[in-house]
C-alpha positions as CSV (number, residue, x, y, z in Angstrom):
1,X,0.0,0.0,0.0
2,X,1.4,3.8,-1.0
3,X,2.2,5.8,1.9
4,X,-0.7,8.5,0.6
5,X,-3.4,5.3,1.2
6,X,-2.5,4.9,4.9
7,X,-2.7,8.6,5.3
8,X,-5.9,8.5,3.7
9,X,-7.0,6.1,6.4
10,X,-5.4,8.1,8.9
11,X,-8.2,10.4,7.8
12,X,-11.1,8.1,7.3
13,X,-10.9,7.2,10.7
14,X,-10.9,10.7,12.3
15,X,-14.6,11.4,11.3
16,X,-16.0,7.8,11.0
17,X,-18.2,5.5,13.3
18,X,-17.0,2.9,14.7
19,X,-19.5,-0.6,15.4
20,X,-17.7,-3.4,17.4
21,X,-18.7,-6.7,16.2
22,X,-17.4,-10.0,17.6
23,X,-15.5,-12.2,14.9
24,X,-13.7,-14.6,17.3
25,X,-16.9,-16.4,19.6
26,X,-19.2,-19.2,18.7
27,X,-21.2,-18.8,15.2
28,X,-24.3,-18.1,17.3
29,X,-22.8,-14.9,19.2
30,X,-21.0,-13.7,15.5
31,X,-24.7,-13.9,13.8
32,X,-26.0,-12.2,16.9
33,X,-23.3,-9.4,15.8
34,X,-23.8,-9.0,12.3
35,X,-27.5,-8.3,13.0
36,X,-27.0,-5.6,15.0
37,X,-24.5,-4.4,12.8
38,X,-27.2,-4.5,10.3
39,X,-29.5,-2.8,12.4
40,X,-27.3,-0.2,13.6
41,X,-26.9,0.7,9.6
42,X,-30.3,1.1,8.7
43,X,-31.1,3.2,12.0
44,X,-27.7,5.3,11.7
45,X,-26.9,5.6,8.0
46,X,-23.3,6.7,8.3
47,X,-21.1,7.7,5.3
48,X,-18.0,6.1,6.9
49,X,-17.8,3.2,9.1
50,X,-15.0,1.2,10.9
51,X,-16.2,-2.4,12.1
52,X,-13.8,-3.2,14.8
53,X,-13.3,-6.4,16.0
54,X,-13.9,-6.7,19.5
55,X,-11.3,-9.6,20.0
56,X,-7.7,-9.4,19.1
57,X,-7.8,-11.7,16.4
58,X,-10.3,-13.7,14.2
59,X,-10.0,-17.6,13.3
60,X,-12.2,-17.4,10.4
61,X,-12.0,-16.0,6.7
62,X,-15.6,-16.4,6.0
63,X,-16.8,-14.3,8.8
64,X,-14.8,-11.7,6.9
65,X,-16.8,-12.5,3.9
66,X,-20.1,-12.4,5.3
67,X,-19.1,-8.9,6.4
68,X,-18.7,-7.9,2.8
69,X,-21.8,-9.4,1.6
70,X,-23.7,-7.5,3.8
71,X,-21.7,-4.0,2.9
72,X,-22.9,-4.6,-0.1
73,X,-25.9,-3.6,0.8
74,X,-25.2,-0.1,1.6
75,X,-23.6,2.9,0.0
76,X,-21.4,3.2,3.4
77,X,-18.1,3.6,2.8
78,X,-16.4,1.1,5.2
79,X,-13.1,-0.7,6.4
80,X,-13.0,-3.4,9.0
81,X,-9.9,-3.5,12.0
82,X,-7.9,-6.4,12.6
83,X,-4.8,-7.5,14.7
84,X,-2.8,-8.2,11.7
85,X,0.2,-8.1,9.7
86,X,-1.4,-9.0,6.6
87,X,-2.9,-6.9,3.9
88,X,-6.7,-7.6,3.6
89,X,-9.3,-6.7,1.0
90,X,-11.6,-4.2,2.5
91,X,-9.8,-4.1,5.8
92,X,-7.0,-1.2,7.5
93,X,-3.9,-1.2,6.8
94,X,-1.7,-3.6,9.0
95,X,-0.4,-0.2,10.2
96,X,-3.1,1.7,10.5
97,X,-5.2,-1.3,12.6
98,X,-2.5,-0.1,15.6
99,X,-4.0,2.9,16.2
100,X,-7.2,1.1,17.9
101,X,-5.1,-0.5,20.5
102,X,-4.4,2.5,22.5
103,X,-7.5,2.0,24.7
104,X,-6.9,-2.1,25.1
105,X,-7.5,-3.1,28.6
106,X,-5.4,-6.1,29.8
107,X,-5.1,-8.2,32.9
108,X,-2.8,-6.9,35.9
109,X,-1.7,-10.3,36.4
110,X,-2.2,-14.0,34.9
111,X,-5.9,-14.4,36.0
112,X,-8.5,-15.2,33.1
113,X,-11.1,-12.8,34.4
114,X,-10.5,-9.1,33.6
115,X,-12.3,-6.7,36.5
116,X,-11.9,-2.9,37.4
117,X,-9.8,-4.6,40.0
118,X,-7.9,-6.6,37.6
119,X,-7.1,-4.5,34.6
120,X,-5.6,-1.2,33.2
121,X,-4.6,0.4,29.9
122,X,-1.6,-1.5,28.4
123,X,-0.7,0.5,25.9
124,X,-0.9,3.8,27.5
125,X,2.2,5.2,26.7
126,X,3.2,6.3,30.1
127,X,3.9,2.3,30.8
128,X,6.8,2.6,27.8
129,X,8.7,5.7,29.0
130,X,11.8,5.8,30.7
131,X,13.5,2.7,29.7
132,X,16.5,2.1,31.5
133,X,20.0,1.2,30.3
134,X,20.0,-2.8,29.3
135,X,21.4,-5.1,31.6
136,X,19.5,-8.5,31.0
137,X,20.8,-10.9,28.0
138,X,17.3,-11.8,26.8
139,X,13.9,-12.4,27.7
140,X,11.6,-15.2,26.5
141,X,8.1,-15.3,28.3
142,X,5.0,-17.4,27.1
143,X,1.6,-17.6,28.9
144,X,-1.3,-20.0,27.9
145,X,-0.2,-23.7,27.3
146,X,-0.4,-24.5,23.3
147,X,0.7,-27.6,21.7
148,X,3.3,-25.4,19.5
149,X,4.8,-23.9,22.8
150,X,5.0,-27.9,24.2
151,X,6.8,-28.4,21.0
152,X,9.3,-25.3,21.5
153,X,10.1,-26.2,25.1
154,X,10.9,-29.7,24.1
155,X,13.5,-28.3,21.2
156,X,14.5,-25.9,23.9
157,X,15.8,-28.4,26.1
158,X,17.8,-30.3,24.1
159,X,19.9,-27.3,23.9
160,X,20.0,-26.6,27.4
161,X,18.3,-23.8,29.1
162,X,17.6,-19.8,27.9
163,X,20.3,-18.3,29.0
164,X,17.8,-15.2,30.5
165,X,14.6,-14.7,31.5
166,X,12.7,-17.8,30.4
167,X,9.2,-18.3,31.3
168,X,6.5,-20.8,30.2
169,X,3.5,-20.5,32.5
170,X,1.4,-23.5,31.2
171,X,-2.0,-21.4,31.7
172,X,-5.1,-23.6,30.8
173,X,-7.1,-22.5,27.5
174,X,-9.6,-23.1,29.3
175,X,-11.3,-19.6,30.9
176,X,-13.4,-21.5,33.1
177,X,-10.1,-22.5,34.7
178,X,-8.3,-20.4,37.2
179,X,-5.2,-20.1,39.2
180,X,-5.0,-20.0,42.6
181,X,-4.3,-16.8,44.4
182,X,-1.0,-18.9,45.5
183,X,-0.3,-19.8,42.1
184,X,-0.7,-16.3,40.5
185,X,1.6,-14.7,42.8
186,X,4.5,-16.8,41.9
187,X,4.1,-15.2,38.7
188,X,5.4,-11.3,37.5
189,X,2.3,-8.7,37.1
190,X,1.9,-7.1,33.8
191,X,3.8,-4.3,34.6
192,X,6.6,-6.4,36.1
193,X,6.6,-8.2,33.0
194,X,6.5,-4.3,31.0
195,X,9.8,-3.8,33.1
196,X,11.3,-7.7,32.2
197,X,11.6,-6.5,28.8
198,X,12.6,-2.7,29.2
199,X,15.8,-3.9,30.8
200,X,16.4,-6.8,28.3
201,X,18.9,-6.2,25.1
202,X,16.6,-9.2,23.0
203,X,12.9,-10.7,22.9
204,X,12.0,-14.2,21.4
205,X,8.2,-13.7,20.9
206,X,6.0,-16.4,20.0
207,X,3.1,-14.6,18.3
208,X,-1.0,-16.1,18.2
209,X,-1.8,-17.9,14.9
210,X,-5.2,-18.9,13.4
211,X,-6.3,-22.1,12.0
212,X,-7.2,-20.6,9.0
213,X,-4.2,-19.3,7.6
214,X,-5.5,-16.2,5.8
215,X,-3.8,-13.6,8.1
216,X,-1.1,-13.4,10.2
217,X,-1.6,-11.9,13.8
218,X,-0.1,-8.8,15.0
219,X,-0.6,-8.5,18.9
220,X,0.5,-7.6,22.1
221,X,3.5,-9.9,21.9
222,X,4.9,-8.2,19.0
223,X,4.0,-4.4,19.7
224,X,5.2,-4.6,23.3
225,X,8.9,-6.1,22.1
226,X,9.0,-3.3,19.8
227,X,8.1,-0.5,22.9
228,X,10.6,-1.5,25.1
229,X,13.2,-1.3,22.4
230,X,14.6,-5.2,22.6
231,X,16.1,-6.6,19.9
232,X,13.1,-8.9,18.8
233,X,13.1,-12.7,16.9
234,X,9.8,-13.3,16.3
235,X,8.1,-16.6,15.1
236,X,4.1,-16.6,13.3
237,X,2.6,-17.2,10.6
238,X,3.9,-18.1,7.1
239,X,5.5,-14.8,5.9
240,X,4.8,-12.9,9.4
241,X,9.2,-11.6,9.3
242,X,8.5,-10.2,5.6
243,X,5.1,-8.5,6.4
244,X,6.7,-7.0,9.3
245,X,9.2,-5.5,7.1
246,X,7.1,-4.4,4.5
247,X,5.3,-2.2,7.5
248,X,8.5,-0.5,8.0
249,X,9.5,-2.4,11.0
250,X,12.9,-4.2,11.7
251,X,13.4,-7.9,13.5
252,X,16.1,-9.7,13.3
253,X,15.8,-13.0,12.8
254,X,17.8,-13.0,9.6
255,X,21.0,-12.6,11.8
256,X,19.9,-15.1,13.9
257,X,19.9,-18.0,11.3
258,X,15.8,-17.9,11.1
259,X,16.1,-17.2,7.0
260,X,13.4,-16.0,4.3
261,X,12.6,-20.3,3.8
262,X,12.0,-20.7,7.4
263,X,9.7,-17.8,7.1
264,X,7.4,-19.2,4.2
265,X,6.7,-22.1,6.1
266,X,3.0,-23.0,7.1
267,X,2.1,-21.8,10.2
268,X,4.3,-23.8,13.5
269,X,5.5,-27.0,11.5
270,X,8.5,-28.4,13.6
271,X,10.8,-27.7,10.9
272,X,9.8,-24.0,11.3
273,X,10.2,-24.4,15.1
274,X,13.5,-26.4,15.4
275,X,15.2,-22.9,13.6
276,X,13.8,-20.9,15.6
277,X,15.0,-22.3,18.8
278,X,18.2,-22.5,16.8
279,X,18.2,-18.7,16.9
280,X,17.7,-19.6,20.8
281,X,21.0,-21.6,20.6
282,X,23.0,-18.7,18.6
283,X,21.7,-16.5,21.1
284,X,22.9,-18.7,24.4
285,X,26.5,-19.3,22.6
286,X,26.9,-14.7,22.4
287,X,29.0,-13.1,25.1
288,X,27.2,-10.3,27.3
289,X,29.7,-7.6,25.2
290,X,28.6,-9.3,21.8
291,X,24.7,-8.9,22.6
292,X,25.6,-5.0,24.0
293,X,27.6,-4.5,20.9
294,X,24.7,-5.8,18.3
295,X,22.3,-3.1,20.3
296,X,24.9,-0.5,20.0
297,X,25.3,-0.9,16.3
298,X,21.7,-1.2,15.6
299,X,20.2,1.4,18.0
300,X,18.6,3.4,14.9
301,X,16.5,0.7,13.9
302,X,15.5,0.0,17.0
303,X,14.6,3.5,17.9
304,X,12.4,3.3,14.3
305,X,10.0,-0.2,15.9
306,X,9.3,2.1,18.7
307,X,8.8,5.4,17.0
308,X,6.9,3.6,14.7
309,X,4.5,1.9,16.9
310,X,4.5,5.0,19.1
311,X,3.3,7.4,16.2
312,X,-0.3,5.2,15.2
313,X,-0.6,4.0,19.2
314,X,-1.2,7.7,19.6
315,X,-2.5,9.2,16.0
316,X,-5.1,12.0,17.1
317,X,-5.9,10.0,20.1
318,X,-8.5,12.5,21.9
319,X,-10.3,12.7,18.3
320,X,-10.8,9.0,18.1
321,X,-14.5,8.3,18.4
């Protein structure tokens, strides 16, 4: 997309409305949505709408399409939001999508349920300032229990241990499920993680995927690697490094060993996985003064992932409707 498209958007979405509709749920509770989407049409008639998904990401291509089909409908001129790297027919640009994230509410700490108790703005940019000098190697954190993150820590142990922060928290899919109050204060808060990160040099980030792969994911993971200005390698989707780099942003798993095949691959095959816990193993084998050198020489790019981020995260933030 040409730079003079995004800052059309840019535009679009200062005087548009904005509907929330729920693309991740059961089929029941996305039907419910797209009727009240239609209904909020033919009771509001706006010129410009933004249909935001209400869920970070979305599993399913044809819920997309049955978004279209009922566009079609109306002479509104629309886009639909998306946590994604990938470039979508009638959806924002990956870049522009960033900009809704700025009021995300997140958990304090590893508990499913999200209260007024239990949650605060994540990507407020106050929780991003002040990062101090680096002193930690690396950081590699992972929440939820997946079978590709089973298959990552089994790699990861026959190369011994992360030589940093390493964390693998096994949480239960499940959201009736909970942790004790003894078990969630064993593990870091948000902000404690925020901090984990601000004082490392390098992130491994292991971002969501879908079953469908139409789209690549662009989350929290990513975004917060790129605020606290580590050094990130970052494993997704099939082309997830490349469409980062076509949005201007810089990771570095091509010094790393993770190259442009590993990269195409579908999804988390184990071929995929086994090189990227190889950039693990490249990583463990650095000295403390090659990891601060790397930084040194590549603190302009690194300063570009957060200015980046930092510039849509807070695009005309008290004209956002």
């Amino acid at each position: 997309m040409k730079i003079d498209e995004i800052e059309y958007q840019l535009e679009f979405i200062k005087s548009c409305d904005v509907f929330r509709i729920n693309l991740y749920r059961s089929e029941s509770i996305f039907k419910d949505s797209l009727n009240k989407l239609h209904s909020y049409i033919e009771a509001n008639k706006p010129k410009k709408l933004v249909i935001l998904n209400s869920y970070e990401i979305t599993e399913y291509s044809d819920r997309i399409e049955s978004i279209r089909q009922l566009m079609t409908s109306y002479d509104t001129e629309y886009y639909i939001s998306l946590a994604t790297s990938t470039n979508i027919n009638n959806c924002l640009h990956p870049l522009v999508n960033i900009c809704f994230w700025h009021d995300v509410s997140t958990r304090k700490n590893i508990k499913w349920k999200i209260t007024n108790n239990n949650s605060f703005k994540l990507f407020d940019i106050s929780n991003f300032k002040n990062i101090p000098n680096k002193s930690v190697r690396g950081i590699f954190s992972m929440r939820k229990e997946l079978t590709k993150r089973n298959h990552i820590e089994g790699e990861l142990k026959k190369i011994g241990k992360f030589d940093g922060i390493y964390r693998y928290i096994k949480y239960p899919r499940n959201y009736n499920k909970e942790f004790s109050d003894d078990e969630v204060s064993n593990y870091p808060t948000f902000f404690e993680l925020i901090n984990e990160y601000k004082t490392s040099y390098i992130s491994f980030i292991v971002e969501s995927d879908v079953q469908e792969q139409f789209m690549n994911p662009l989350t929290e993971k990513t975004l917060i690697a790129f605020l606290t200005k580590t050094i990130p390698i970052v494993l997704g989707g099939a082309n997830y490094v490349k469409e980062l780099k076509e949005m201007g942003f810089y990771v570095w798993n091509d010094e790393f060993g993770f190259d442009e095949y590993s990269d195409e691959l579908y999804r988390f095959k184990i071929e995929k996985i086994k090189k990227f816990v190889g950039c693990i193993d490249y990583f463990n084998k650095m000295s403390k003064l090659d990891i601060d050198n790397m930084y040194k020489n590549n603190i302009e790019k690194i300063e570009s992932n957060y200015n980046l981020v930092n510039r849509f995260l807070t695009y005309n933030k008290t004209n956002m409707i």
